[in-house]
C-alpha positions as CSV (number, residue, x, y, z in Angstrom):
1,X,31.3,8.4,-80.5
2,X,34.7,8.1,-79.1
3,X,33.9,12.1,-77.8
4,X,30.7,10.8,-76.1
5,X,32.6,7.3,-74.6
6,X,35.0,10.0,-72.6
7,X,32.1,12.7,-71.4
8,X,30.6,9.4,-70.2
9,X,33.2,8.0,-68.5
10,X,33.7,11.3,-66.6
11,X,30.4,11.8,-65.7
12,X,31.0,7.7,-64.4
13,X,33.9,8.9,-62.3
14,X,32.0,12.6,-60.5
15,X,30.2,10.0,-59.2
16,X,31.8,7.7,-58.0
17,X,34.0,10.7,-56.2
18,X,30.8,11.9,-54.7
19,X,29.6,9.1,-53.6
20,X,33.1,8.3,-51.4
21,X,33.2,11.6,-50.2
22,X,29.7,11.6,-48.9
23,X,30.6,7.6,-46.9
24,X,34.1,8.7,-46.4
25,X,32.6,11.8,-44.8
26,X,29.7,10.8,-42.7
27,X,30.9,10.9,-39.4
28,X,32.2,14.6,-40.4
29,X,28.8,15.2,-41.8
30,X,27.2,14.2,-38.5
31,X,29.5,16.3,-36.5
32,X,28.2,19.4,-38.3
33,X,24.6,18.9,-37.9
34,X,22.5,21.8,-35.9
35,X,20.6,19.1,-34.2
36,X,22.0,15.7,-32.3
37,X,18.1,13.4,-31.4
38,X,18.6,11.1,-28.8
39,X,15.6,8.5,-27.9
40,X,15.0,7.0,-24.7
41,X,13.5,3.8,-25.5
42,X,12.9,3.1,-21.6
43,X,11.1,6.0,-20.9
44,X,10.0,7.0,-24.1
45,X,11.4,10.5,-24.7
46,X,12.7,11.5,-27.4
47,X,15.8,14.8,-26.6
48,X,16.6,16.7,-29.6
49,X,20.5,18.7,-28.8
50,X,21.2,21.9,-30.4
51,X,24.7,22.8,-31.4
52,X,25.8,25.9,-29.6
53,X,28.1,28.4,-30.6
54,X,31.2,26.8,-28.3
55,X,30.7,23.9,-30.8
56,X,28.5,21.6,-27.9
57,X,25.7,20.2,-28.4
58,X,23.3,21.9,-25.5
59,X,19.7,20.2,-24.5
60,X,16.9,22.4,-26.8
61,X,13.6,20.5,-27.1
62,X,11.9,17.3,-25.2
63,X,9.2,15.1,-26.8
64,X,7.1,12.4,-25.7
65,X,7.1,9.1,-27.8
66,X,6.0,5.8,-28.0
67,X,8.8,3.6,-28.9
68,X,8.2,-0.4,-29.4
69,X,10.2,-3.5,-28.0
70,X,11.6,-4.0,-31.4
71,X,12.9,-0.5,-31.7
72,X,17.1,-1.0,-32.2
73,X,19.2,0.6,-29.5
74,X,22.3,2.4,-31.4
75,X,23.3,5.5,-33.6
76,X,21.8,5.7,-37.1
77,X,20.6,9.1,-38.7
78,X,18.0,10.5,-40.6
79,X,17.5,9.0,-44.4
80,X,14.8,10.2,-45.7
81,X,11.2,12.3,-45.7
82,X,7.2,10.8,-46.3
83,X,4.7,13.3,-45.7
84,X,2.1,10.8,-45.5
85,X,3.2,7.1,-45.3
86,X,1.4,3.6,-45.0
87,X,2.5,1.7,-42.1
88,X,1.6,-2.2,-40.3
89,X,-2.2,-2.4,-40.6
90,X,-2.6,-0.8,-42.9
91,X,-2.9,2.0,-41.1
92,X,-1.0,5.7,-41.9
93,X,1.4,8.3,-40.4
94,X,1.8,11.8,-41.3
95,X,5.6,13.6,-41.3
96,X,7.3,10.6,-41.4
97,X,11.3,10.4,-41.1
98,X,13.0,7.6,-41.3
99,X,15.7,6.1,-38.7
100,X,16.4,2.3,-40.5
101,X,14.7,0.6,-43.4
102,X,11.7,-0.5,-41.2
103,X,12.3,2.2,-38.3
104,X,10.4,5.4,-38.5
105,X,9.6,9.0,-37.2
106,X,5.7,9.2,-37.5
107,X,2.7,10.8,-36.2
108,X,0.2,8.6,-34.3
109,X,-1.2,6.5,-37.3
110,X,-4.6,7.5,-38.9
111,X,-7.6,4.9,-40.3
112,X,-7.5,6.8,-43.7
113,X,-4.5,7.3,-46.0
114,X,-4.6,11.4,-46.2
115,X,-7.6,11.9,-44.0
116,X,-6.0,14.0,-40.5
117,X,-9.9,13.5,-38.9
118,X,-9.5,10.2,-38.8
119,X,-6.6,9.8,-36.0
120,X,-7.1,6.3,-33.7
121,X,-7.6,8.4,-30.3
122,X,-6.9,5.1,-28.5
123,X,-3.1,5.1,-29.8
124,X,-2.8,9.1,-29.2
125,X,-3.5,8.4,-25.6
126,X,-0.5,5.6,-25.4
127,X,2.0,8.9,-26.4
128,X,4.5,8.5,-23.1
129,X,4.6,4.5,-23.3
130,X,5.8,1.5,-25.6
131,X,3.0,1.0,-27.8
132,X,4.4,0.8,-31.3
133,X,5.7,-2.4,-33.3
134,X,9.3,-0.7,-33.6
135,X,8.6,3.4,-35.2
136,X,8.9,6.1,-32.9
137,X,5.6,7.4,-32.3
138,X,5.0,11.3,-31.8
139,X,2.1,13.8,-31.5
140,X,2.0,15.6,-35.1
141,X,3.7,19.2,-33.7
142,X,6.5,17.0,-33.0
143,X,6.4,14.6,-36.0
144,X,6.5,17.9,-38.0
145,X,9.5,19.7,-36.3
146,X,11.8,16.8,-37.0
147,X,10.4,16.8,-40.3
148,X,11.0,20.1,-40.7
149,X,13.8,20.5,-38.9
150,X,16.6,17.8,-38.9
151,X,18.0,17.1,-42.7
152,X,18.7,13.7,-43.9
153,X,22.0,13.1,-42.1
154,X,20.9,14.6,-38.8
155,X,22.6,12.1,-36.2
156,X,19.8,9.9,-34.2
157,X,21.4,7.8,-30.5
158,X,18.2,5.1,-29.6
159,X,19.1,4.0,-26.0
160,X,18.2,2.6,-22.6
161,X,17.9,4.9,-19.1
162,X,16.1,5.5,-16.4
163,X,16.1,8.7,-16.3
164,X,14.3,10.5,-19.1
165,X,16.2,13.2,-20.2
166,X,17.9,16.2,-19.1
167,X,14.7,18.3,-20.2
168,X,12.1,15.4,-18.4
169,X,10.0,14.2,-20.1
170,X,7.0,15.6,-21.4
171,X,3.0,15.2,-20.3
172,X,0.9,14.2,-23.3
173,X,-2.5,15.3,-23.9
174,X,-5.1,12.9,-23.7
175,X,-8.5,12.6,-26.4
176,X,-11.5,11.8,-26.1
177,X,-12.7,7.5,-27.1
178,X,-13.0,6.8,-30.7
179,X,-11.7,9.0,-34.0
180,X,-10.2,12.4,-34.5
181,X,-8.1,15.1,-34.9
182,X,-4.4,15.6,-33.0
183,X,-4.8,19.3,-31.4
184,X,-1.2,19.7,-32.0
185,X,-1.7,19.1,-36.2
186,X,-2.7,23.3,-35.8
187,X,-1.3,23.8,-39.6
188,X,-4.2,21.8,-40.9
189,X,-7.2,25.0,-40.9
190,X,-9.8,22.2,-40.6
191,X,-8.6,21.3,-36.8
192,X,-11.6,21.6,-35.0
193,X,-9.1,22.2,-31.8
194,X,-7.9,25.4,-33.1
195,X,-10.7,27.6,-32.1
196,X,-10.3,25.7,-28.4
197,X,-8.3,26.2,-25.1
198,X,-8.2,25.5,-21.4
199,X,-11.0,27.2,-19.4
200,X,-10.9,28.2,-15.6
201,X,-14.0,28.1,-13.9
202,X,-14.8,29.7,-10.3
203,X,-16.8,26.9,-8.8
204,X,-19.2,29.2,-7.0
205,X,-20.1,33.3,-7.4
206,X,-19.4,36.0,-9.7
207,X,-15.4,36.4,-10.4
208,X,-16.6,40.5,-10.0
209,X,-17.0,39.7,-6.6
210,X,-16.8,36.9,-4.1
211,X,-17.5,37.8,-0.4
212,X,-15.6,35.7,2.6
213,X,-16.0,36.0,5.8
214,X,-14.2,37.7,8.1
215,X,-11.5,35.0,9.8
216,X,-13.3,32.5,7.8
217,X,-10.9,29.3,6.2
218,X,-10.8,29.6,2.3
219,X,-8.8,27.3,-0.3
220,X,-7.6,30.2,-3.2
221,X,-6.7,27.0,-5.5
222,X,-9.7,25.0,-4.3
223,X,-12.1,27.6,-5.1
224,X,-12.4,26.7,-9.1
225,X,-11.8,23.9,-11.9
226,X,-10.2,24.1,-14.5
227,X,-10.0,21.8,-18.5
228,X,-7.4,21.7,-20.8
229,X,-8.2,22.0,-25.2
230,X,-9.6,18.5,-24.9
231,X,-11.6,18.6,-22.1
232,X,-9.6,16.8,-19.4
233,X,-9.6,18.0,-15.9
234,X,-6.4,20.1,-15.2
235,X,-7.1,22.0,-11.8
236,X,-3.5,20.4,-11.1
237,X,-1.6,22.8,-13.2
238,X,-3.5,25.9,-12.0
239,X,-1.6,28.3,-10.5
240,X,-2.0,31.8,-9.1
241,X,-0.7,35.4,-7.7
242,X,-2.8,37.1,-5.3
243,X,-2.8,41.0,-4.8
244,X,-4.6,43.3,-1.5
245,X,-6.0,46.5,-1.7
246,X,-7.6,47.9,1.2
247,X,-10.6,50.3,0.5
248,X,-9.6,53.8,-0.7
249,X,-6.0,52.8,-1.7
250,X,-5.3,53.3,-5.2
251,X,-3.5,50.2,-6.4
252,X,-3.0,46.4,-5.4
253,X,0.0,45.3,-3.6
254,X,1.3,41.6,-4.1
255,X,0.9,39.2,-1.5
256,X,1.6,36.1,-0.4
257,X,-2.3,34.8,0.7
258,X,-5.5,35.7,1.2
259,X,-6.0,36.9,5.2
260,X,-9.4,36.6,6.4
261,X,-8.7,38.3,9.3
262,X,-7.9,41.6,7.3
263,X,-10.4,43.4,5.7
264,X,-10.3,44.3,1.9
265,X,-10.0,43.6,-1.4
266,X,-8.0,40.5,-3.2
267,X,-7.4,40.3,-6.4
268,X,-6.5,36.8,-7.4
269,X,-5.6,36.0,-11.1
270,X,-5.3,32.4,-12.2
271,X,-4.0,30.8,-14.6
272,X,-3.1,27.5,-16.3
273,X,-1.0,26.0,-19.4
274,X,-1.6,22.4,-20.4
275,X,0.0,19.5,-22.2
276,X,0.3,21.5,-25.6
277,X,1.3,25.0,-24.4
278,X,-2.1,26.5,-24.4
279,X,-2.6,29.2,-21.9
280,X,-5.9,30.4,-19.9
281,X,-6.4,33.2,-17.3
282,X,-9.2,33.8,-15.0
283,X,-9.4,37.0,-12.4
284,X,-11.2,36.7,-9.3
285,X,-12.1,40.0,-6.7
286,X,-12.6,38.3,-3.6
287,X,-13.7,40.8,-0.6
288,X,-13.0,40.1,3.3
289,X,-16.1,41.5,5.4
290,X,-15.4,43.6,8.2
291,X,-15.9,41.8,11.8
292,X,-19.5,40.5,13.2
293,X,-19.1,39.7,16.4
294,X,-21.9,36.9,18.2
295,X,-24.2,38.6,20.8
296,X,-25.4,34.7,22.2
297,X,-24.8,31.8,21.6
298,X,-25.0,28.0,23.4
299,X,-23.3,24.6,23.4
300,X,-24.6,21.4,23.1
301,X,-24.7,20.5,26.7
302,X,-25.7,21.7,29.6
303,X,-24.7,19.0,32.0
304,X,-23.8,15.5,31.7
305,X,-22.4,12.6,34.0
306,X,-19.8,10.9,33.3
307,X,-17.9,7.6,34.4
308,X,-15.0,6.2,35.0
309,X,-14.3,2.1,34.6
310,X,-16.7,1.5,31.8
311,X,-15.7,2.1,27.9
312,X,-14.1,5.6,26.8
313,X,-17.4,6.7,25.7
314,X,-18.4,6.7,29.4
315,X,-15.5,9.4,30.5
316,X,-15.7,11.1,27.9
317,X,-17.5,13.8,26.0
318,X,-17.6,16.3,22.9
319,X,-18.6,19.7,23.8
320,X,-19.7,22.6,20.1
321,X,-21.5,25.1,19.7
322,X,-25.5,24.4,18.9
323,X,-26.4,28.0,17.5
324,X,-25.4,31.6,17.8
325,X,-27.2,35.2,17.0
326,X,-26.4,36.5,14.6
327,X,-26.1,33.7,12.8
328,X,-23.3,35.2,9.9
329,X,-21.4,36.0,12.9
330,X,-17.5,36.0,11.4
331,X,-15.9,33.9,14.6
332,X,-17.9,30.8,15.9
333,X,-14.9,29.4,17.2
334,X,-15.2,28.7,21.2
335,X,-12.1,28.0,23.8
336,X,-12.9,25.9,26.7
337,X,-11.3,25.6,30.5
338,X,-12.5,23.6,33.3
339,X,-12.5,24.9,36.5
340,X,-11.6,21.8,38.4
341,X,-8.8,19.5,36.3
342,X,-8.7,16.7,39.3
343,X,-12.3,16.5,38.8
344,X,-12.5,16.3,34.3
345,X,-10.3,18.3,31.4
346,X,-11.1,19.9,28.3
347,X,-8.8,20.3,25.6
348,X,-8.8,22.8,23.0
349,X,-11.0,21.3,20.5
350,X,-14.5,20.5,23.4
351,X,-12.9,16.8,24.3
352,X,-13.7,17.0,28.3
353,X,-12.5,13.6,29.8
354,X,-13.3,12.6,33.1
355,X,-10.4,12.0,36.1
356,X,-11.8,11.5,39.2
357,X,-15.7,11.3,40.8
358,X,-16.9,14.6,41.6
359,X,-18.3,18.0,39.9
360,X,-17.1,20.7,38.0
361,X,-18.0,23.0,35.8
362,X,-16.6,23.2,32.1
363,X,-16.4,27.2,30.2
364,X,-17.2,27.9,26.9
365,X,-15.6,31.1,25.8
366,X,-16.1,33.1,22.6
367,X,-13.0,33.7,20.9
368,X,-14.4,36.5,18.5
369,X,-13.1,39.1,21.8
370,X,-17.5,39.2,22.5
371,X,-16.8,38.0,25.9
372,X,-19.5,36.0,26.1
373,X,-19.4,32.4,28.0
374,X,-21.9,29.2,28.6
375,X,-21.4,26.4,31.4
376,X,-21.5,23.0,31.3
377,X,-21.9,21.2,34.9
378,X,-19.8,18.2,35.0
379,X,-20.7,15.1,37.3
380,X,-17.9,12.0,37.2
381,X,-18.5,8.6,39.0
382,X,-16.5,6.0,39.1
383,X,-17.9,2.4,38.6
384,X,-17.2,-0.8,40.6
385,X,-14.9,-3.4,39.8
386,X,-16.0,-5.2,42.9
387,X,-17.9,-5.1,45.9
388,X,-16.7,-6.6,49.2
389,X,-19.3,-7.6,52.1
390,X,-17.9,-9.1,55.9
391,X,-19.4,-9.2,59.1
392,X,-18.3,-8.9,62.5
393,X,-18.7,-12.1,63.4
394,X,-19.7,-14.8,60.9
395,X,-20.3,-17.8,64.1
396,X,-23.9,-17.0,65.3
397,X,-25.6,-18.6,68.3
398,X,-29.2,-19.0,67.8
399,X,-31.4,-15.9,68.2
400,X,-28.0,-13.4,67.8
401,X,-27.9,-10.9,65.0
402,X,-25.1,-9.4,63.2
403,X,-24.8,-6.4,60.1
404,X,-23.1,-6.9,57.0
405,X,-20.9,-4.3,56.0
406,X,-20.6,-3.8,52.3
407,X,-18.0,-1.6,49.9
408,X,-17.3,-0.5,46.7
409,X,-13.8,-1.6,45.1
410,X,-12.0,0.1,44.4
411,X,-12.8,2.8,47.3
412,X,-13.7,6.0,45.5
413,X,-16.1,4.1,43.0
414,X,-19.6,5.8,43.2
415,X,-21.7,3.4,40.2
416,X,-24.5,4.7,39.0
417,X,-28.2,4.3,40.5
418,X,-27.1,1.3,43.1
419,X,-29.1,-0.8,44.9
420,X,-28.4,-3.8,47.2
421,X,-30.3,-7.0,48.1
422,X,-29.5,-10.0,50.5
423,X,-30.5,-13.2,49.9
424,X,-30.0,-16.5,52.5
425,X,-29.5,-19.9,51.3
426,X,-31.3,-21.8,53.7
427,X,-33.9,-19.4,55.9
428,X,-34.1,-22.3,58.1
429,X,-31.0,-21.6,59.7
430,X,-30.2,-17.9,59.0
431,X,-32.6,-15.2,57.5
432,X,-31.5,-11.6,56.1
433,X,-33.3,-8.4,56.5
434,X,-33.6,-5.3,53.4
435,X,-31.0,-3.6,55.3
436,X,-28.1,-6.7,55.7
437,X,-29.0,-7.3,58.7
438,X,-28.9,-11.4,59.6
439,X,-30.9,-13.7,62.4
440,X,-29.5,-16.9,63.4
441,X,-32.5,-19.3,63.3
442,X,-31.0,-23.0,63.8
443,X,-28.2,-25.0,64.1
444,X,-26.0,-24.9,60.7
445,X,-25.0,-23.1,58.0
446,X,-25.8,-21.0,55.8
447,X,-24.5,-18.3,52.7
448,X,-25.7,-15.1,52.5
449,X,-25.6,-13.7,49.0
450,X,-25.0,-9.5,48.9
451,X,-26.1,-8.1,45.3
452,X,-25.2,-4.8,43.6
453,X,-27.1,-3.5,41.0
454,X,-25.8,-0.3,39.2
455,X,-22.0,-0.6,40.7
456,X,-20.6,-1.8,37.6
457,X,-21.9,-1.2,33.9
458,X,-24.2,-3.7,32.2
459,X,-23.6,-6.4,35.3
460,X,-24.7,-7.2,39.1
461,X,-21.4,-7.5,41.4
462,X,-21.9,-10.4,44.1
463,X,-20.3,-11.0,47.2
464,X,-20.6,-14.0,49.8
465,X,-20.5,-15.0,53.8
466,X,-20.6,-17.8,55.0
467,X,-22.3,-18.0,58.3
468,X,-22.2,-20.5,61.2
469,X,-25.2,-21.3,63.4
470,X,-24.8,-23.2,66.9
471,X,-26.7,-23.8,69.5
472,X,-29.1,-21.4,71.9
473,X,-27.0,-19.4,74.8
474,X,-30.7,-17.6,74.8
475,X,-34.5,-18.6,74.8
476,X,-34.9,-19.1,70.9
477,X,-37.6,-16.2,69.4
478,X,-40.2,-18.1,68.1
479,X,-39.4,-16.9,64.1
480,X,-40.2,-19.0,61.1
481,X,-39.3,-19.1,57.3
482,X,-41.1,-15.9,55.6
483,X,-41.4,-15.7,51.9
484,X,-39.9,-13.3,49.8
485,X,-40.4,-9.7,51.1
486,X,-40.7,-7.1,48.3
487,X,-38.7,-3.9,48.6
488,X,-41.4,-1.5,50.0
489,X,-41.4,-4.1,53.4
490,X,-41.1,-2.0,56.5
491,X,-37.7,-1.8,58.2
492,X,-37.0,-5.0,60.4
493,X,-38.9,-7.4,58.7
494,X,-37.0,-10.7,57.9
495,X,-36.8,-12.5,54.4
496,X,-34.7,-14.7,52.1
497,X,-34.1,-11.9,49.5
498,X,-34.4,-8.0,50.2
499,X,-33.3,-5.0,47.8
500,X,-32.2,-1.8,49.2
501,X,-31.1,1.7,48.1
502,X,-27.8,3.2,49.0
């Protein structure tokens, strides 16, 4: 008995030993680990450090997490290992590692305790943001490594930074609404995402053979689509190397792009790698035709007028071509000149914009080295901001006549279609003829009214004279008030109102 009392008492005081050595030693313990974690609760990325052989712990492997606002900023370590584990809910984690008493490593939780089908897809898609009520949230691949990984003891840093990580951080994979499996749990053989991967697709043609156009514009990346494992659009990450072979040579050359203007053979092999490291390739022969030249061809217009002093629309016009034979011809591109830039210009893209009244002629010339050229006759006018009307004398005796002289203002407008008409205020002392010319009839006064139609756009431009009647230095003609006269009166006749065309 007294035998057994002194075994026990040893056994007592191994363990008490061990148990000091292993406090007393943690921070040594810690210093020896292969693998340092570090958690960014900010961003949420989770850093795992490697020790290297100079003893320093070197950046080795990035994750994407979903921390919570309760999760504790400090340095703890990793105490202890769950393979499956019931969490707040209750819901369930797989590979879970724990941090603190209530602070975990875990998968994305799961509806059923065991079940890996039965993932909450909604939560998955938070991976990258604070989502959790304190645990560390990973995809399962990741859950797994630590848990596979990094021993009880291995040191864990929870902090706050902007920046992510020396690594970044990484893009999670998104899923589908409602229930499922993580694609990254690949050690479970019932993942339906196993047997799946990213596809490229060309959006139009046979990857055997894709024919472009001689010096025709063409998008290499815009030319196909591309999904990741899960089904998510991921043309983003597609990238791609492009290699020329003319006809007859024996092998492709790499190249930097795809030149329509030389004829051959491209090979251009795609390929993309999504969130979970999943690779796809597609291979794409795209062939450059040889040269087609146009034998004809014509633009839009064949004449137009075109006027200053209205809106831009009014000086301006758009000239393209309409058609051409043949109609695959490889160059439709046209340059244009005008043979009279006082008159209107043309820039390079059709835009002919008028400068001054007159004509001129615009050029339409193929650039495909055809030679071939089409006209358009150019007529600018100018219209009216004003129009000004006087008289030589504006004090009539009765029975004299004077003309009224009218212009345009400013002097080089032109209008469009203009036609003038005279009106008198009171035909009982002054009258006006269709071509401005006045009568003094009796003693007094009257205004003459001059009106433009067509001068200026969308309005009539008036003028006035005021003219002064006095008495007879002559026998009076006998002349009395005529009504209105309508345009087609003979020259000479007197009225109130005339029209004429100038």
């Amino acid at each position: 008995m007294k035998k057994e009392s002194h075994v026990f008492a040893w056994i007592l005081l191994m363990m008490v030993i061990t148990v000091t050595a292993v406090i007393g030693n943690g921070s040594k313990a810690e210093a020896a680990s292969t693998y340092y974690i570090k958690i960014n609760k900010q961003q949420n990325c989770v850093t795992v450090y490697k020790m290297g052989d100079n003893g320093k712990y070197e950046p080795y492997k990035a994750m994407a997490c979903s921390a919570g606002w309760a999760t504790p900023l400090g340095r703890f370590s990793v105490r202890d290992k769950i393979r499956w584990h019931e969490l707040d809910g209750p819901v369930y984690g797989q590979y879970c590692s724990r941090i603190t008493t209530h602070i975990l490593f875990h998968s994305v939780w799961y509806y059923v305790n065991g079940n890996p089908a039965t993932l909450s897809n909604y939560q998955y898609n938070k991976l990258g943001s604070t989502a959790s009520h304190g645990c560390v949230r990973l995809c399962v691949a990741d859950s797994k490594w630590i848990y596979d990984n990094c021993p009880m003891g291995t040191p864990i840093e929870i902090y706050n930074s902007s920046n992510p990580g020396p690594l970044g951080k990484p893009e999670a994979i998104k899923l589908p609404d409602g229930r499922g499996w993580d694609p990254t749990d690949v050690t479970n053989p019932n993942n339906p995402y196993n047997k799946k991967k990213p596809v490229i697709k060309l959006k139009k043609g046979n990857p055997k053979r894709v024919d472009l156009p001689y010096a025709s514009e063409f998008d290499v990346k815009g030319a196909v689509t591309a999904k990741n494992t899960t089904g998510f659009d991921c043309t983003a990450k597609v990238k791609y190397k492009i290699e020329y072979k003319l006809k007859g040579e024996p092998t492709y050359k790499k190249v930097k792009k795809i030149n329509t203007r030389k004829v051959g053979n491209y090979k251009v092999t795609y390929s993309v790698t999504d969130e979970i490291g999943r690779k796809a390739t597609l291979k794409v022969i795209y062939k450059v035709n040889t040269k087609v030249k146009m034998t004809s061809f014509t633009i839009n217009k064949k004449e137009k007028t075109l006027y200053l002093g209205g809106s831009e629309s009014d000086a301006t016009l758009k000239l393209k071509l309409k058609s051409c034979k043949p109609s695959k011809a490889s160059i439709k591109a046209l340059e244009y000149f005008s043979e009279n830039s006082n008159i209107a210009t043309v820039d390079s893209e059709g835009k002919v914009k008028a400068v001054a009244p007159g004509t001129t002629r615009i050029c339409a010339l193929a650039k495909d080295g055809s030679g071939l050229k089409e006209y358009c006759n150019i007529t600018v006018k100018k219209y009216a901001s004003s129009v000004s009307a006087t008289v030589s004398n504006a004090n009539l005796k009765i029975g004299e006549t004077v003309k009224i002289t009218t212009a345009l203002v400013p002097s080089n407008a032109t209008g469009n279609n203009v036609k003038y008409s005279y009106a008198s205020s009171n035909a009982n002392i002054a009258v006006v003829d269709t071509s401005g010319r006045i009568t003094a009839v009796a003693q007094g006064t009257a205004e003459i009214t001059v009106s433009v139609k067509g001068a200026a756009k969308n309005k009539t431009l008036t003028s006035k004279i005021t003219i002064n009647v006095t008495e007879n230095v002559l026998p009076a003609p006998s002349v009395s008030p005529v009504p209105t006269v309508a345009p087609t009166a003979p020259p000479g006749d007197v009225s109130t109102s005339a029209v004429v065309i100038q």
